[in-house]
C-alpha positions in Angstrom: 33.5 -147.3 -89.8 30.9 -144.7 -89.1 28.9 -145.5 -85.4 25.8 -147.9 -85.7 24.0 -148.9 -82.4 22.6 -152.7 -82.6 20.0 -154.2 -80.2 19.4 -157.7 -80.7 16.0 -159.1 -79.1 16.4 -161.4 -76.5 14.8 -164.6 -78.7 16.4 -168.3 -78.8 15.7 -169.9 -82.3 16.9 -173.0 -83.3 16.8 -174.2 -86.8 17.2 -177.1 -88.6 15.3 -180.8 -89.7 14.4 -182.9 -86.7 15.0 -180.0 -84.2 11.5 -180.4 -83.1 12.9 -183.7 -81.2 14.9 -181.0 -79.0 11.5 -179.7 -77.5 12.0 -181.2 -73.9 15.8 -179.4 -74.0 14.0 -175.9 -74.6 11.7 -176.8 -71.6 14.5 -177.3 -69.7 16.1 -174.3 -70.4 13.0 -172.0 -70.1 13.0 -173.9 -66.6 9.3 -174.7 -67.3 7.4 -177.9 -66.2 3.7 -177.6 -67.9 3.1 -175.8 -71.1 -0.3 -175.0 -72.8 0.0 -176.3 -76.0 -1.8 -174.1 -79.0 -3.1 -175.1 -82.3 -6.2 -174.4 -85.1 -8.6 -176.8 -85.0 -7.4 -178.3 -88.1 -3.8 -179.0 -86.5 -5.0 -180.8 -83.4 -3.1 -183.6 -85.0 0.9 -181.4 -85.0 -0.2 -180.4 -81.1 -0.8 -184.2 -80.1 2.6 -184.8 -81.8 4.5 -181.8 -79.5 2.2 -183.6 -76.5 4.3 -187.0 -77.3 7.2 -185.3 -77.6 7.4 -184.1 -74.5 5.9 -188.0 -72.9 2.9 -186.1 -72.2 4.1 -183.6 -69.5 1.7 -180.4 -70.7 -0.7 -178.4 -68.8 -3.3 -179.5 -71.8 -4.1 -178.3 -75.2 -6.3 -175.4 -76.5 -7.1 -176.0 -80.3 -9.5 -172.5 -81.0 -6.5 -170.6 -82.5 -8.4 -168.5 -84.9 -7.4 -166.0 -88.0 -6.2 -162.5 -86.9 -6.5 -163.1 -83.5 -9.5 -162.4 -82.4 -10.0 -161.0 -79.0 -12.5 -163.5 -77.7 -10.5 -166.4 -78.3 -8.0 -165.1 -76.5 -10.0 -164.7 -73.8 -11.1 -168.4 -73.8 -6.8 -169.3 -74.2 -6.2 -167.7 -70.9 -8.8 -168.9 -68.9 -7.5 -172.0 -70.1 -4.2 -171.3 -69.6 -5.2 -170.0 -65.9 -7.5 -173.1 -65.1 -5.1 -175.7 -66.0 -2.1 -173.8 -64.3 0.1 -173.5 -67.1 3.4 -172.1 -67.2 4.2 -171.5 -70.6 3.1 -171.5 -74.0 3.7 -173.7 -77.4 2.5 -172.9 -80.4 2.5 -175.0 -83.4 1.2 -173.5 -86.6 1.2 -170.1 -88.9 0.1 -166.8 -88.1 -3.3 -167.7 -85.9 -1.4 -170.0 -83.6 1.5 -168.3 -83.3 -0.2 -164.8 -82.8 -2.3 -166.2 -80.1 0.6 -167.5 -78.4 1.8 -163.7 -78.3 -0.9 -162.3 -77.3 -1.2 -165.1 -74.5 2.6 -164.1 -73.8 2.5 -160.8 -73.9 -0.9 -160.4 -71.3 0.9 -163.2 -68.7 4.4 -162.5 -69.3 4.5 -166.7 -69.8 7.6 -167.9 -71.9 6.8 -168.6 -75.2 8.1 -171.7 -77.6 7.1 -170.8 -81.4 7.1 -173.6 -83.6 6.4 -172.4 -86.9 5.6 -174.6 -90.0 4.8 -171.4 -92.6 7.4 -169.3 -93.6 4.8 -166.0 -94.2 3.9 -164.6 -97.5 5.8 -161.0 -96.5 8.6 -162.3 -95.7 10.4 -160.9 -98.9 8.4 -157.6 -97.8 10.4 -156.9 -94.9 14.2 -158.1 -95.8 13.7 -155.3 -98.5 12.3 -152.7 -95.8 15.6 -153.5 -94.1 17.9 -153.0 -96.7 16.9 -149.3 -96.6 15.0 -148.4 -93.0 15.5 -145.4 -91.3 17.5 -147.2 -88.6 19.3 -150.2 -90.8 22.9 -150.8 -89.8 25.5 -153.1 -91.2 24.5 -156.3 -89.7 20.9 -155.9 -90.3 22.1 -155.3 -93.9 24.1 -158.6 -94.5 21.3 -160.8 -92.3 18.7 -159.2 -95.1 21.0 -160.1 -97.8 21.4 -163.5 -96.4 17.6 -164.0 -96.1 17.0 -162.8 -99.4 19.3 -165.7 -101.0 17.9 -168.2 -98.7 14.3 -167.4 -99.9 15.0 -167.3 -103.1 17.0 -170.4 -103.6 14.6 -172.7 -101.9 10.7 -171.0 -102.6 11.5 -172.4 -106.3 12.7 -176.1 -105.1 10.0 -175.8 -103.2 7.8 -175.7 -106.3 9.3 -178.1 -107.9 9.5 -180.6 -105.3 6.7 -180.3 -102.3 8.3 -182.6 -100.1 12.2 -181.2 -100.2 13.2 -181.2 -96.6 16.6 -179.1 -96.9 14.4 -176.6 -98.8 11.7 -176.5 -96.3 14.2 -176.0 -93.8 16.3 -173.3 -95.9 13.2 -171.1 -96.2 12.1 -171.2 -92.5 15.7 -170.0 -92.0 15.1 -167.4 -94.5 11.2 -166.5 -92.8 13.5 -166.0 -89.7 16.2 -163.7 -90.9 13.0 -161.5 -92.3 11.6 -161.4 -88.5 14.9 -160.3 -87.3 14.7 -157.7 -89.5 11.8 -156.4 -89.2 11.9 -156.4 -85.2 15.7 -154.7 -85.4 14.0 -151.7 -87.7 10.7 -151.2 -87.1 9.6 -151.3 -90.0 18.2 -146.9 -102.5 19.8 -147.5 -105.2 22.7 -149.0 -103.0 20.1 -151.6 -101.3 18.8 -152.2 -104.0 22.2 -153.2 -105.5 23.1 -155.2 -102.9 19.3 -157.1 -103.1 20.7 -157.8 -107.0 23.9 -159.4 -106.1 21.4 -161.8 -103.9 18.7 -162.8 -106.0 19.5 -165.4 -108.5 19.0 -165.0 -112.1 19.1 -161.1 -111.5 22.0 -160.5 -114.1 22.9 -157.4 -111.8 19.2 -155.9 -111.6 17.5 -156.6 -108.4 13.7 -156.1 -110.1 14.5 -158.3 -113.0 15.3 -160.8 -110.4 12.2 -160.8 -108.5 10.4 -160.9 -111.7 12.2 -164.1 -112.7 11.8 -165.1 -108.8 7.9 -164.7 -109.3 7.9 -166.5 -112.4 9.1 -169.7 -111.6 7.1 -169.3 -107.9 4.1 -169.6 -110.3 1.8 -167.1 -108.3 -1.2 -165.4 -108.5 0.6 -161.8 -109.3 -2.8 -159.6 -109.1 -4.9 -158.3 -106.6 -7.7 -158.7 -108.8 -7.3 -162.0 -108.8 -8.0 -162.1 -105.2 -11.4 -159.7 -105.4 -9.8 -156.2 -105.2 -12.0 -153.9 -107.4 -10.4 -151.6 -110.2 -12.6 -148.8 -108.2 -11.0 -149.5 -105.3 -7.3 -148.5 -106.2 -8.3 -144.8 -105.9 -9.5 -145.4 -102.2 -6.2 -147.5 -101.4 -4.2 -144.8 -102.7 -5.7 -142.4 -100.2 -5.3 -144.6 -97.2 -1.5 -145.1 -98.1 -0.8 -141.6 -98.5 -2.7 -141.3 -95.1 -0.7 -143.4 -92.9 2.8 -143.6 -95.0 5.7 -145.4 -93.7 8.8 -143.4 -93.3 10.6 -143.5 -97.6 13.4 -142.3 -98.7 11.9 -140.1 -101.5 8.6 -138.2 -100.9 5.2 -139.8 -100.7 3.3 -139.0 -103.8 -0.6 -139.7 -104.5 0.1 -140.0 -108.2 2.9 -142.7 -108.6 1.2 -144.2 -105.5 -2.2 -144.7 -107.5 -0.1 -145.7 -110.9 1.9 -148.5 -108.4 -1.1 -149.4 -106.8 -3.1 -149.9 -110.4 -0.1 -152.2 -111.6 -0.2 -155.0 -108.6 -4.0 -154.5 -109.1 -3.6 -155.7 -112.9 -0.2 -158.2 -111.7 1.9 -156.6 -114.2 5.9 -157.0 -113.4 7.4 -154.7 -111.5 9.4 -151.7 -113.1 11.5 -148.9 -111.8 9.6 -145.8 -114.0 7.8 -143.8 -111.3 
C-alpha cells in the first residue's frame, strides 16, 4: 500500500443510549473533582439533570451560553469558572454550549466533557470534504463512508418517528465520525463513488442519492427560503472565489455563480458544471 501518515486527536468519546449515566466514570478518569457545568438559558433544565448525575459534586452552573460565541460571555464563563474554582468544564447542548466550552478550554487548558444533544446541520458537509481532502488517507476514507451511512439511515427515521432512540443515537454517532473527519483533514470521481455505494436509494449515483436523502428529510432546500437575496448571489460568488478552499479542479467565478444561483432557488443538485 502506498505511505499514508495518520494522527488521531487525543479525544475520548463514548457513544451510546443511557451513556450519560457514565458521567461520574469520565470525572474519574479526567481525575477531576468540580466541574463548571454549561448550558443556554433555555437548557438550564439538561444542566440540573448532569448536576444530579453527578449527586451534586460541581463547582456550579453558568447558563449564558450564547449563539456564536460571543466574546463577552466568555469573559463572564471564566470569571465564573475562576471564582467558583472549577476544574473542568461540561457542556450540555449544541453549538453555543459546546463552543463556549472550547473556548473556556482552550484559554485555561481545563479538561473538557462535551455532551452533545444536536448532531449539526454540516455534518454531511464535511464527511464529503473527506472523502477527497488534500490530506485524506484510507482510514479517514472508510470512517467518512461509515458516517455517511449512519446519517443517512437514521435522519429519515428520525422524521418519521421524533422519539426513535436507536436513531437518535445512530446519528450522534454519525455527527461524530463527521468531527473526526473534519479535525483529521483540515478541511473525485472515486469519492464520489464510494459516497454512492453509502447512501441508500442511490442506485449507484451518489447525487441521485442525496437528492432522494433530501427528499424524504423534508427540508427547506433554498437559501431563499431563509432571506438570501437573488442580488446577493453575485456578491457570494466573489467572496468564495476570494477565500477558496483547496479543490481538486480549478476555482471558477462562472460555475461558482451558476452553483451558487441553484441552492439559492433549492433546485436538486446535478453534476453539469
Amino acid at each position: 500500500m502506498d505511505a499514508l501518515e495518520y494522527n488521531p486527536n487525543l479525544g475520548r468519546a463514548v457513544l451510546g443510549s443511557g451513556t450519560l449515566q457514565k458521567l461520574p466514570d469520565e470525572i474519574v478518569h479526567l481525575q477531576v473533582k468540580a466541574p463548571l457545568v454549561l448550558s443556554t438559558p433555555y437548557q438550564l433544565r439538561q444542566a440540573e439533570t448532569v448536576k444530579d448525575v453527578l449527586k451534586g459534586q460541581v463547582a456550579g452552573i453558568f447558563s449564558e451560553a450564547t449563539m456564536h460565541t460571543p466574546t463577552n460571555i466568555t469573559d463572564k464563563a471564566l470569571e465564573c469558572a475562576k471564582a467558583k474554582g472549577a476544574d473542568s468544564v461540561i457542556s450540555i447542548g449544541g453549538g453555543s454550549t459546546i463552543g463556549l466550552g472550547k473556548a473556556i478550554s482552550i484559554r485555561t487548558g481545563l479538561p473538557h466533557i462535551c455532551i452533545p444533544t444536536t448532531y449539526a446541520v454540516v455534518s454531511m458537509l464535511s464527511l464529503m470534504l473527506a472523502l477527497y481532502a488534500r490530506n485524506t488517507n484510507p482510514i479517514i476514507t472508510m470512517m467518512a463512508l461509515e458516517g455517511t451511512r449512519a446519517l443517512a439511515s437514521s435522519l429519515p427515521e428520525i422524521v418519521e418517528n421524533l422519539s426513535s432512540q436507536s436513531a437518535r443515537s445512530k446519528a450522534l454517532y454519525g455527527a461524530w465520525l463527521c468531527g473526526t473527519c473534519l479535525v483529521s483533514v483540515g478541511i473525485i470521481p472515486e469519492a464520489m463513488k464510494q459516497l454512492a455505494d453509502a447512501l441508500p436509494d442511490s442506485n449507484g449515483d451518489a447525487i441521485h442519492g442525496l437528492n432522494v436523502l433530501l427528499t424524504k428529510l423534508k427540508v427547506k432546500r433554498g437559501m431563499m427560503d431563509f432571506g438570501m437575496k437573488e442580488e446577493d448571489i453575485d456578491k457570494a460568488a466573489d467572496i468564495a472565489i476570494s477565500n477558496a478552499y483547496w479543490n481538486p479542479r480549478p476555482i471558477e467565478h462562472a460555475p461558482i455563480r451558476e452553483l451558487l444561483r441553484r441552492v439559492w432557488a433549492g433546485e436538486p443538485a446535478r453534476a453539469d458544471l
